[in-house]
FIFITOR-538773 format. One line per 10 residues: their letters; for each residue x, y, z of C-alpha. Coordinates in pm, whole numbers. Each point is the difference from the previous one (the first is absolute). Example, Ala and Ser with C-alpha at 12.3 -4.5 7.8 and 13.67 -1.06 7.14 Angstrom:
BEGIN
as = 1230 -450 780  137 344 -66
! end
This chain:
BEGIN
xxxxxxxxxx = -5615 -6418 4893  -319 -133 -149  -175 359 104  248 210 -115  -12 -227 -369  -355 79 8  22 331 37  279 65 -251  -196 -173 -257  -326 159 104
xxxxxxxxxx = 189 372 -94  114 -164 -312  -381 -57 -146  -114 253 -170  339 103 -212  76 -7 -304  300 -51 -211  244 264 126  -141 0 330  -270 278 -119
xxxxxxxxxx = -352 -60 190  -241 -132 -172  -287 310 -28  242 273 89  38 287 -207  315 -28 -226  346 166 114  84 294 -204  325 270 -18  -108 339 99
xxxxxxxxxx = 172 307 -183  60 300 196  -57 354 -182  300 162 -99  153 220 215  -36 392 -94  188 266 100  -157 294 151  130 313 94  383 116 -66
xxxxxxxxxx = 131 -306 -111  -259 -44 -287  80 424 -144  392 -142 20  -20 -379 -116  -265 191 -334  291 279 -84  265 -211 22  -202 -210 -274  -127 306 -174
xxxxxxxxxx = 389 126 -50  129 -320 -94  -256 4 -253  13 359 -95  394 80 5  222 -347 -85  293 217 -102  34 111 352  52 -358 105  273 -78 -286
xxxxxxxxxx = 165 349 99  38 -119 341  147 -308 -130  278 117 -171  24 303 198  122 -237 342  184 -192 -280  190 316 -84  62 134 295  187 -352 76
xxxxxxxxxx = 149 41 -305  156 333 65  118 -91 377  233 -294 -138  125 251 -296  67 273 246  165 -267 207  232 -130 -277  45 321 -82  120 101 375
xxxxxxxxxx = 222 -264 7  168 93 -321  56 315 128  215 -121 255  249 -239 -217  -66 270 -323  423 -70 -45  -85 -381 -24  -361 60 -201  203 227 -254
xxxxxxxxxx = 251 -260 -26  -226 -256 -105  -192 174 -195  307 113 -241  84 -344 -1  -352 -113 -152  95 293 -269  312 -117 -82  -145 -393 -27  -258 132 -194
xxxxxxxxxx = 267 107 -269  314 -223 50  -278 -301 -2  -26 -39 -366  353 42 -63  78 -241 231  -197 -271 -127  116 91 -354  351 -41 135  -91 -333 146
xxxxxxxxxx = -46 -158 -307  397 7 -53  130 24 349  -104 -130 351  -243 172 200  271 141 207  214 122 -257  -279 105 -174  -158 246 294  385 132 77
xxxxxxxxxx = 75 138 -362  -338 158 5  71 185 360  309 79 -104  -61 99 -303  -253 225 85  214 172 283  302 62 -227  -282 216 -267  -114 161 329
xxxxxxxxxx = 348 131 101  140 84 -354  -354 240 0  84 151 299  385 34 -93  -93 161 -321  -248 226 212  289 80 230  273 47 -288  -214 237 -176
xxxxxxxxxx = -127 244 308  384 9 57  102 39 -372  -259 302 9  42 130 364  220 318 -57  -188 54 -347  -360 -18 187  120 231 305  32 297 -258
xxxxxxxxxx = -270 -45 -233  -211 -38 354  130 325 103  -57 161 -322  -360 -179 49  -132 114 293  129 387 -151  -236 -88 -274  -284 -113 182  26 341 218
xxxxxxxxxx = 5 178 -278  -311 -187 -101  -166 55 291  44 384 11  -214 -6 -339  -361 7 -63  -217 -188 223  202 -48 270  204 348 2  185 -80 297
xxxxxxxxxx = 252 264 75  386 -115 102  -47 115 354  -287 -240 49  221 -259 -194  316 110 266  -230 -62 281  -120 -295 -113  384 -125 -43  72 126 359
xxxxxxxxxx = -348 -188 159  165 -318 -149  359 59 105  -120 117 358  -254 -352 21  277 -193 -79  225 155 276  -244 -9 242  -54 -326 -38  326 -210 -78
xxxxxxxxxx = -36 -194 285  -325 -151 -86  157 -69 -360  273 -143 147  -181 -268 209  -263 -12 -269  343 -117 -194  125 -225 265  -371 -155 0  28 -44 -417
xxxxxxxxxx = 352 -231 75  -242 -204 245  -235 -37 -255  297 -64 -282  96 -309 243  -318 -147 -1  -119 34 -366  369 -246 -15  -125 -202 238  -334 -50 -189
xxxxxxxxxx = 190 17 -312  210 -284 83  -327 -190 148  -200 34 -246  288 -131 -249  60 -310 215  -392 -29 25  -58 25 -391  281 -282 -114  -279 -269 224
xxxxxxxxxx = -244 118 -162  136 -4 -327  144 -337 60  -303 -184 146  -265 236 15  -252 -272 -43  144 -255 220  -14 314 282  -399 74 -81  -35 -397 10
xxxxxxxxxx = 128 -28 358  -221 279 127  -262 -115 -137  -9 -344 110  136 81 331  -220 302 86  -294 -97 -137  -278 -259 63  -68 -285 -314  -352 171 -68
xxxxxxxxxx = 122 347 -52  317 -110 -228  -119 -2 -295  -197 360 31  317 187 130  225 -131 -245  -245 113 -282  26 366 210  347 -44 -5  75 -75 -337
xxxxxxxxxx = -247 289 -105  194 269 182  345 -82 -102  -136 2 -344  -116 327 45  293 133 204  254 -130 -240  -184 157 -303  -3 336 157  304 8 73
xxxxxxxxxx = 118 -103 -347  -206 224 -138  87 312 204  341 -72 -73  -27 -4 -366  -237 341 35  318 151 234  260 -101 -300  -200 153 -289  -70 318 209
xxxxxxxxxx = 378 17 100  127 -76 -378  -255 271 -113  64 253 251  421 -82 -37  -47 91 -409  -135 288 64  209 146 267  326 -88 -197  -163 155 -312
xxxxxxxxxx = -122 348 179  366 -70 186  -142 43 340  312 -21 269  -32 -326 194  -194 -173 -254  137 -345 115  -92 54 349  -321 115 -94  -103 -312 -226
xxxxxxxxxx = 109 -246 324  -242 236 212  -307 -45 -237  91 -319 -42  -80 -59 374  -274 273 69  -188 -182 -252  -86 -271 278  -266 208 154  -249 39 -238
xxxxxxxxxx = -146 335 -92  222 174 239  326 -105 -59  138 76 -345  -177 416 -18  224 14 356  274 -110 -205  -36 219 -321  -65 256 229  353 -75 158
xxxxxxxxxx = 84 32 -369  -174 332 -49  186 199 226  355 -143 -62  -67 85 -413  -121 362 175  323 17 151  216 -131 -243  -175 62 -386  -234 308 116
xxxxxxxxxx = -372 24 -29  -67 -121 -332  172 -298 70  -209 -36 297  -278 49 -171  69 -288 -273  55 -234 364  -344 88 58  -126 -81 -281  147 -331 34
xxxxxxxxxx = -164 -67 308  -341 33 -127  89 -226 -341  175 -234 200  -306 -4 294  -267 -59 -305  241 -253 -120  30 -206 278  -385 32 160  -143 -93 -370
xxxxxxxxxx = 223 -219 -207  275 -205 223  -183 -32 282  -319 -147 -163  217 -211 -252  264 -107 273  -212 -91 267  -237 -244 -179  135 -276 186  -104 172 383
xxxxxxxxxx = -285 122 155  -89 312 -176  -107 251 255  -169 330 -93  166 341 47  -172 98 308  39 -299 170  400 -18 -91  -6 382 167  -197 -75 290
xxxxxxxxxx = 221 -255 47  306 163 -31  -148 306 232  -76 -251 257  345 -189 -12  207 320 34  -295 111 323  121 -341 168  366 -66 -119  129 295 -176
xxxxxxxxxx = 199 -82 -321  -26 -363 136  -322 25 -40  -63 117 -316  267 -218 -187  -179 -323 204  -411 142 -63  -69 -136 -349  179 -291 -7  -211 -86 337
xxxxxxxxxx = -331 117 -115  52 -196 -358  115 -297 211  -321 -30 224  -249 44 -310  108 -307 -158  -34 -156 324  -276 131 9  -77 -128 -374  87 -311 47
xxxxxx = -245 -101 328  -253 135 -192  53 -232 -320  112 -292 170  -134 -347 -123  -289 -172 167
! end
């Protein structure tokens, strides 16, 4: 015990504070070199630094290209999926539309009756000026019917004899041939008009079914629209994101609803125009005629010159080529009209697009849907910029 005492003092001597040893050379850290690269690795690891330096935009192009490529894959999936309810998508769609414009009346209407009452007068209201249009539409093409079947006839004589004149100088056999290539295509194939008829009753059946859908859809929404966004929102989404989607929200019905509005009012000013000056140059079927501008005027740029063209040729047939000619006139007044005063002045309140966007649009929507397509394109495109708007000016 004593020994080993002695000895474990004896290596103590000699120490000093922190157990260093007295006239040893101080402890100190040695740094190792940095390591270099040599070889491959070094040319690789200096251009990836050189074109992060040199080219930055590549990076941010990658960035939102990924971004957009995810992007597109959920649209093209929504999209898809569209495609396969399009009856209930159309539905619901026309039901936003008619919210859009029975909303204000209905509120006004609230103020005196309850919310109930106030939302059935304005859907039923709305349905009995529908009908009496289309019963006045109806009355008149049979009022005119055995009137129009002989100034047609003694139409399409004129427009022969137009057509054997300078430039076209089409003789009457070539006419007579023509006639007989129609009548024979129409023989030849009245059994694929007749199913292509049996196929236009199964599509009569479901525009009621998404007729009647998109009524019963549109009196919820018109009733307690907001307590129906509410829900969805709190249900659906998480607390943090709330607040961001209802701004989204908000921001595209605003938009939606002032498009639609707006295109209405456009629709009604080009009908009322184009109705004056049909019953004034006493065009047959001028009633008819105003109901289908009236509508055509939903696809922008394309729809109301299909219509006065419609036009064109019935005041051919009917009123002769000078008649015709006024039409056409009217197309291109009404066309600057519309692109440069009510358009501009009406649709203040939405997202104004530019001209080539609204026909790229329109282009596209028919390419993917058909007339679907390009009655649903604008509204869509408008809809997603102030979403769009409104992320990018949202508070901090």
């Amino acid at each position: 015990m004593a020994g080993t005492g002695g000895r474990t003092a004896g290596r103590g001597r000699g120490r000093g504070p922190g157990g260093a040893v007295l006239g040893s050379r101080p402890a100190h850290s040695v740094r190792l070199p940095p390591r270099t690269r040599s070889g491959p690795e070094a040319a690789t690891a200096s251009a990836g630094s050189v074109a992060e330096r040199t080219v930055p935009w590549l990076r941010v192009a990658a960035a939102y290209a990924w971004r957009l490529l995810l992007v597109s894959v959920v649209v093209y999936g929504i999209f898809t999926v569209l495609g396969r309810f399009q009856l209930i998508a159309v539905a619901l769609f026309l039901a936003l539309v008619v919210t859009s414009v029975l909303r204000p009346l209905a509120d006004l209407l609230n103020s005196v009756f309850p919310r109930s009452l106030s939302v059935a007068v304005a859907l039923v209201g709305s349905l009995l000026v529908f009908f009496t249009l289309l019963a006045l539409v109806g009355n008149a093409v049979a009022g005119e019917s055995a009137k129009l079947a002989g100034e047609f006839r003694g139409g399409i004589h004129r427009i022969e004899l137009w057509l054997q004149r300078p430039p076209f100088r089409l003789s009457p056999g070539k006419l007579a041939d023509l006639q007989g290539q129609v009548t024979n295509y129409l023989e030849t194939h009245r059994a694929n008009l007749l199913s292509s008829a049996i196929s236009g009753l199964g599509r009569l059946v479901e525009l009621i079914t998404g007729a009647a859908l998109a009524l019963f859809a549109s009196v919820f929404f018109i009733h307690s629209g907001e307590r129906l966004w509410g829900w969805a929102r709190d249900q659906l989404l998480p607390d943090e994101a709330r607040l961001e989607w209802d701004r989204m929200g908000r921001a595209a019905w605003r938009t939606f609803a002032g498009y639609t509005r707006g295109i209405i009012i456009v629709a009604a000013t080009n009908a009322v125009l184009v109705g004056v000056a049909l019953l004034v140059l006493r065009v047959p079927l001028a009633l008819p005629l105003t109901l289908l501008e009236f509508f055509a005027a939903f696809v922008p740029l394309v729809g109301s010159p299909v219509a006065l063209g419609v036009a064109t040729v019935v005041a051919l047939a009917g009123r002769g080529p000078l008649t015709a000619a006024a039409v056409l006139v009217l197309i291109v007044v009404i066309g600057q009209l519309e692109g440069h005063v009510l358009h501009p002045l009406v649709m203040s309140w939405a997202v104004s697009l530019h001209p080539l966007v609204v026909a790229v649009s329109v282009i596209a929507g028919t390419i993917v849907a058909g007339v679907i397509g390009a009655i649903v394109a604008v509204p869509l495109i408008s809809v997603a910029w102030s979403v769009l708007r409104a992320l990018r000016t949202a508070p901090t």
